[in-house]
N, C-alpha and C positions, 0 to 999 in steps of 0.2 A: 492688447498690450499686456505682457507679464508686470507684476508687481519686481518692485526690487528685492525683497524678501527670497520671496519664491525661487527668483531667479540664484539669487546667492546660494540660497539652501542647495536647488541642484547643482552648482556650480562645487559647493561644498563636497556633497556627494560624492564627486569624484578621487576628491585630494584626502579625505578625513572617514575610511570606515567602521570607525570606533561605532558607530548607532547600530550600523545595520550588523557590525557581529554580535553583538549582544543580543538581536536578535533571533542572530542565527543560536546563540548559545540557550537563548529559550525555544527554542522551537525545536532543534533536539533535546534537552530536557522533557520536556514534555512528550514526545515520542517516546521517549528511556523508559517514564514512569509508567505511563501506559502499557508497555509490553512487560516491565518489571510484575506488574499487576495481573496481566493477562499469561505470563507462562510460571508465577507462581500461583494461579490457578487451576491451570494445564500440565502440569507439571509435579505439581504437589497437592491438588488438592485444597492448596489456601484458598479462604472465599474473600470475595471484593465487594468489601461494605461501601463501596461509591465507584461502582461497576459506571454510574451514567457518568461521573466525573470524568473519574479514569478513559471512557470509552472516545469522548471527545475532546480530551487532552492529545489525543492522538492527531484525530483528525486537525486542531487547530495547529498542531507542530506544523504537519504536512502541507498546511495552506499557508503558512509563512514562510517556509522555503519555496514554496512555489511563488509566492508574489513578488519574496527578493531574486528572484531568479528571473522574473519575466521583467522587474523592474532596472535588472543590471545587464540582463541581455539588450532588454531596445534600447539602448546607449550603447553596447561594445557592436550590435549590428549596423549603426551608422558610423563606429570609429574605424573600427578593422576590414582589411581585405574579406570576404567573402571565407577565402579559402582557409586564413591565417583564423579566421571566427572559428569556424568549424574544429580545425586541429587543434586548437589552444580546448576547446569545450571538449572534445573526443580524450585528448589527452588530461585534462582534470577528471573524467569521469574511472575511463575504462582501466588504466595501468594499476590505482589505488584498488580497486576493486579485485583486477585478478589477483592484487597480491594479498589480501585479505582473504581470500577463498583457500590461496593454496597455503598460507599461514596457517589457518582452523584445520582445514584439512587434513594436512600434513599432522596438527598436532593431537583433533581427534582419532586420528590411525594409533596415532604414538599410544592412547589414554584407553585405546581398545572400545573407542566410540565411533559413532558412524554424524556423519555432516549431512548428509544426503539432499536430493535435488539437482544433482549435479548433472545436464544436460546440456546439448548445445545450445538449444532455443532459449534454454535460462541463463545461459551462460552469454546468448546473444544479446541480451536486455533488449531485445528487439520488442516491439510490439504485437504477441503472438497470441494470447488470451492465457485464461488462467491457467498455472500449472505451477508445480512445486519446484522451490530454487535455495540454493545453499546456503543463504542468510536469513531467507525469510521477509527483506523489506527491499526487492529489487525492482517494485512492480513501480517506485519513485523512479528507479535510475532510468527505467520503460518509457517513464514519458518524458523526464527532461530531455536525453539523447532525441526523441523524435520531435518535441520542439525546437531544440536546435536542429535537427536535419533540416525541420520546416522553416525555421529563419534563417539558416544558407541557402533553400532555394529562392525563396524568394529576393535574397539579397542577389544570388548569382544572378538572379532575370532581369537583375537594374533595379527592383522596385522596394528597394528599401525605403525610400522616401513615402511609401506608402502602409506603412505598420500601423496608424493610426485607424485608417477605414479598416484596415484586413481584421486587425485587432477588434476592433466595435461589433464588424460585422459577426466573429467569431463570439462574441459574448452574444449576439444578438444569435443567433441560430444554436447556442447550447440555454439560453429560455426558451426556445421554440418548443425545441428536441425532447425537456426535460420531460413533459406532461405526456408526451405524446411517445415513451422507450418504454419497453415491458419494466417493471419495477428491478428485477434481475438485472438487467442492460445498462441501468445507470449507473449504480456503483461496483461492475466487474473490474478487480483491479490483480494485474494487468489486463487491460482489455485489447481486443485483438485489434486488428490496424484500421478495420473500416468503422469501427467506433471511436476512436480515439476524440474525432472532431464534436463527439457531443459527448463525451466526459463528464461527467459533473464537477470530478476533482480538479481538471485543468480551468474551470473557471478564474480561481486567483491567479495564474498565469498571464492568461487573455489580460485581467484585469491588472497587471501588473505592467505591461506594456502597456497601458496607458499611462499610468504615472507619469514620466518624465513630459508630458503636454497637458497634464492636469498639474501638477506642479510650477509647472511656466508658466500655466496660466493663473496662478492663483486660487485653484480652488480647494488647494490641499495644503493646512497648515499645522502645527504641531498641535490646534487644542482640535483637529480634525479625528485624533486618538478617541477621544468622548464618542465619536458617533456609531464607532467598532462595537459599543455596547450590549444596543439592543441586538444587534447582531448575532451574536455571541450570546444572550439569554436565548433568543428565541430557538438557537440548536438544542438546546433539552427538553423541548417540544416535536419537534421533530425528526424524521428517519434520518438515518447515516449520509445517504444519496444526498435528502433537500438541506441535513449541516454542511455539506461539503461546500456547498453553492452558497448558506451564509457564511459559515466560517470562514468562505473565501472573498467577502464582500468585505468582513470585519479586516482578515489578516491583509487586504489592500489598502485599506485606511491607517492600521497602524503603522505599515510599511512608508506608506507618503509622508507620516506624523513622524516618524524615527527620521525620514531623509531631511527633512524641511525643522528640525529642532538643534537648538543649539548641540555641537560635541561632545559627547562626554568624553571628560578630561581621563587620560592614562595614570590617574595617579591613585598608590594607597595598593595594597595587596588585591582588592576585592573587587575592584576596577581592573586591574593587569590579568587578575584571574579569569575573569568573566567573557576577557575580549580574547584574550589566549583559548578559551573553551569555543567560543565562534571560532575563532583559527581553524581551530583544532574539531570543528562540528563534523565533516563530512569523516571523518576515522571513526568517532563518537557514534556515528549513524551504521556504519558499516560493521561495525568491532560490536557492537551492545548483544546482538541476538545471539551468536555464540559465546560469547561470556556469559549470558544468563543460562545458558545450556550448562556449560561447565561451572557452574556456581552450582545446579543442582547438584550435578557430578559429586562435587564437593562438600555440601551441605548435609549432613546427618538426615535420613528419614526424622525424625522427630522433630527437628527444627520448624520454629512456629515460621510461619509466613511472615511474618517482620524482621526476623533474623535470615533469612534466606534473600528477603529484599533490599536489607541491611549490603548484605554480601553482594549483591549483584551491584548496587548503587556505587559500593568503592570498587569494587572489581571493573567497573566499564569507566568511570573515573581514568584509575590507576594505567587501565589498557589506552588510553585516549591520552593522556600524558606522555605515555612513553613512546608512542607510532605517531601521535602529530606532528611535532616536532619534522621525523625525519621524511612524513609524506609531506608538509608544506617545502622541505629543502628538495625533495625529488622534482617537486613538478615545479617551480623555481626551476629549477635545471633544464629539466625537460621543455622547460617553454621557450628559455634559451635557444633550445639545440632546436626546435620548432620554428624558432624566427630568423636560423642562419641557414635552412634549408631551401635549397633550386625548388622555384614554383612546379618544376617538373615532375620534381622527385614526389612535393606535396602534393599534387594533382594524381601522381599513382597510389600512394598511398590513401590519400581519401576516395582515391573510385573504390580501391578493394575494401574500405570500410564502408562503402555507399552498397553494394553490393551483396557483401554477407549481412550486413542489419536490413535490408529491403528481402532479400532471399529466405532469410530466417521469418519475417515477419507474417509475408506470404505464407510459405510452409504453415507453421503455425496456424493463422489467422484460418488456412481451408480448414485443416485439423479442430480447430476451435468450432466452426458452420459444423464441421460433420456431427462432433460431441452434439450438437442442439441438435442435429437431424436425429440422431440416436435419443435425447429427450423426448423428442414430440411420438417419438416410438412406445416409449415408457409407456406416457401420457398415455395415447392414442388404448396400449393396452389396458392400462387401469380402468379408462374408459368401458370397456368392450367387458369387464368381470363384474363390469356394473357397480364400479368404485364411487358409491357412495355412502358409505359405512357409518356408522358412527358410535362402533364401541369394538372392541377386541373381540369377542364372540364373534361377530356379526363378518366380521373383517376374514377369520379363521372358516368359519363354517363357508362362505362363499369361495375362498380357495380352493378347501379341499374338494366343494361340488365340482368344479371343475376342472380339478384334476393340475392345478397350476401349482401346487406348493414346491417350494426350492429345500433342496435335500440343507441338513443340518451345517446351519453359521454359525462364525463368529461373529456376533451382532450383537450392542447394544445400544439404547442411547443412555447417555452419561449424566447430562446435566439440562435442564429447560431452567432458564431466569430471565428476568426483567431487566433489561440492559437501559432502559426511556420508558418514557410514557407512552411512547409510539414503537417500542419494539421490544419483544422479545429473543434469546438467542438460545437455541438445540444447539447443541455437540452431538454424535454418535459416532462409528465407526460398523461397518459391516465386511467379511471375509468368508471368502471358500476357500479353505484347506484342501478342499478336493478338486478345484478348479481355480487356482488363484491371480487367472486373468478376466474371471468373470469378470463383466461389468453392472454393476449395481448401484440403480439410481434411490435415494431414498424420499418418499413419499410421505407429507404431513397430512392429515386430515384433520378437521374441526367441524363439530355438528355435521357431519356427512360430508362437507366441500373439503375438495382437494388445495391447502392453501400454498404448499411449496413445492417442486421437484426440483431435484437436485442432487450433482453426480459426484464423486468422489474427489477433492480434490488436493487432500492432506496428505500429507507423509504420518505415518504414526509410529514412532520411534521409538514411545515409551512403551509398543505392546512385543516388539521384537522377540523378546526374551520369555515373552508368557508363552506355555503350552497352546499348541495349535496353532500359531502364527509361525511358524518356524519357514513355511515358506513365502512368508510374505514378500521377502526380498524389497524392491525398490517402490512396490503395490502403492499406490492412492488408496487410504481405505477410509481415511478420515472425512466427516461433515461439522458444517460452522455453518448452520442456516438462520437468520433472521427473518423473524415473523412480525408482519403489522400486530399490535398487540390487541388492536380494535376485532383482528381476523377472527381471534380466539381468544379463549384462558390456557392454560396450560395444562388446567387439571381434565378438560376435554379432549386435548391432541391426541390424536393416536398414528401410529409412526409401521410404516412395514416399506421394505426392498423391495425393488422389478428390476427383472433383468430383459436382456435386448429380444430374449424371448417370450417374453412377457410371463414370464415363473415370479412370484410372490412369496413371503413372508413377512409376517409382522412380527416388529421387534418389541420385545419387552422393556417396558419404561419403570422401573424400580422407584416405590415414591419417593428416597433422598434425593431423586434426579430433580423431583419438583422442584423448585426457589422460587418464591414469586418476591 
């Protein structure tokens, strides 16, 4: 038997979302700051004196959108038709999105800047694996679209009624999966379609659909907030992958605590503000990454990284202000014109979106296997040169014996630092002006062990303009690898390219690169 509390709370839920916007208004926040942090890093050079804060301010944003999202779909999956679930979810997602694409777009052509990523697969938010896309944070919009695909099938099958077991079972096989995925595989975001079901990030999700029967029954109540805690301490102990999995435990607890607590009242500017900024969260989300692009634009070289962040902060503000407004009045409309629509006409329309997001996702998803089969190539080669090095000499002299060295790059690595206790993060970038389809996977070593590979998967936009890059065009040249910190120090790594022919180079590591 449910508690009366409980029951009211959900009951509340539905008539009163003052809680869960404020949510939503922190949980983008915290995405905002994160990336403010991370591209005036990227960007300018500023350094991030709470790199571990920062890092996982992101991740808990991400796992509270995901839990209020899994916690507001298993209620609209047993309210709405199947078909009307789906359209209403397709059309929140997709329409805001293209038009924020061709918004930037259109305005960095105008500013004689480039948005780049612009592809179909990224453009399909389908589930394809990683690859570069024109805002930079689509690899979210990747899973919720395929979680709702997956709660319209299963609703279409009749077995709505059963979200509860699917739900458990699915928490219960992404702890299986987690011990048992290569350390890469856990957190690829976007990841390709045959991983999706052991994600680490979809945990708060899974856990999110459960809520409304942990709610009913009482076991979730507003002082259930306190237990998000520990939760939330113990991600600054551990890697990105095993926070996603707490911070998603934490971000479902606050999410039940936010549903089951008293309303906070609409009144007083800071109140109206705050819920209007959830309003207004998914523009906020969409609009930030190119605004802090054009805030560099903007921003003087000289400018310290608190005034560049300064700028970015109002600047994504002032852009969320002005497009929320008329993206909550569109899709208002559009959900209208969505609910006066012949099941007919719905059911054509949703095959040809069921169709190009499954079509896309495939495509992709083989392209994603091939990339790894092209890894295990690398590998396989560094192997075979007797890749166990463990200084630049050593690394150099055993190249050239064998005749593998790769003719003159663009290559550097940029920056090695401590991002956790448990992890450190490389930047680099590597290019052939003489071949600029090469493919070049980059290779860490520590004390002789091979501890990362990994293929290009950045857009680098800031090196356009430098001599020698001039063909790089749409090229991936860029790396963001995370190392176990346990693996190595930083001051041992040593860093060199393989390509699909197994030709080598080792990149020079400049000591400002160090940060520990």
């Amino acid at each position: 038997m449910r508690s009366a509390p409980a029951a009211e709370g959900l009951a509340r839920a539905g008539r009163d979302l003052a809680n869960l916007q404020l949510l939503r208004a922190l949980a983008a926040s915290l995405v905002l700051v994160h990336h403010v942090a991370v591209y005036a890093q990227t960007l300018r050079g500023a350094g991030r004196p709470w790199a571990v804060l920062d890092e996982l301010m992101g991740v808990w944003g991400v796992a509270i959108f995901f839990a209020l999202s899994g916690f507001l779909m298993a209620r609209l999956i047993t309210r709405d038709p199947p078909l009307v679930f789906l359209a209403h979810r397709v059309g929140r997602i997709v329409p805001t999105y293209f038009a924020v694409v061709a918004l930037f777009a259109g305005l960095f052509v105008a500013l004689g800047l480039e948005l780049g990523g612009v592809s179909v697969l990224a453009l399909s938010l389908a589930p394809a694996g990683q690859r570069s896309s024109p805002l930079n944070v689509e690899w979210t919009l990747v899973l919720e679209l395929t979680f709702y695909l997956g709660l319209f099938l299963l609703a279409a099958a009749g077995q709505a009624r059963r979200l509860v077991p699917v739900a458990a079972a699915w928490l219960a096989l992404l702890a299986v999966a987690f011990p048992l995925l290569p350390p890469d595989s856990r957190n690829m975001m976007p990841p390709p379609l045959y991983l999706v079901p052991v994600t680490a990030a979809c945990a708060p999700f899974a856990g999110g659909l459960l809520l409304p029967r942990l709610i009913a029954s009482g076991w979730i109540r507003p002082a259930t907030a306190l237990l998000a805690l520990p939760f939330a301490a113990a991600c600054f102990v551990v890697d990105t992958a095993a926070a996603r999995w707490l911070g998603g435990i934490a971000a479902v607890l606050i999410v039940g605590a936010a549903v089951t607590a008293p309303p906070v009242r609409r009144q007083g500017p800071a109140a109206r503000g705050l819920i209007a900024l959830g309003d207004w969260s998914y523009v906020l989300y969409l609009t930030h990454p190119p605004v802090l692009m054009l805030a560099n634009w903007a921003c003087p070289p000289h400018w310290p990284g608190p005034a560049y962040a300064a700028v970015c902060l109002a600047g994504a503000l002032a852009v969320t202000a002005l497009l929320g407004p008329v993206d909550l009045a569109f899709y208002h409309r559009l959900r209208r014109r969505i609910d006066t629509l012949r099941p007919a006409t719905l059911k054509r329309a949703l095959a040809a979106f069921i169709l190009v997001f499954t079509g896309c996702a495939l495509w992709g998803s083989i392209e994603t296997a091939r990339n790894d089969w092209a890894e295990s190539r690398a590998r396989h080669a560094i192997a075979l040169a007797g890749g166990s090095w463990g200084s630049v000499a050593a690394a150099e002299a055993a190249i050239a014996e064998r005749g593998l060295a790769l003719p003159a790059l663009r290559a550097s690595v940029e920056s090695m630092e401590r991002i956790s206790a448990k992890e450190s993060l490389v930047t680099a970038h590597a290019f052939d002006p003489a071949a600029p389809d090469r493919g070049l996977h980059l290779a860490l070593f520590c004390g002789g062990r091979l501890v990362a590979l990994e293929r290009p998967r950045r857009m680098r936009r800031d090196l356009a303009g430098r001599p020698g890059y001039e063909a790089m065009g749409q090229q991936r040249v860029g790396y963001r690898v995370r190392l176990p910190a346990a693996a190595c120090s930083l001051e041992d790594t040593l860093a060199l390219v393989v390509d699909g022919a197994g030709l080598m180079a080792v990149l020079p590591i400049p000591p400002m690169a160090r940060h520990r």
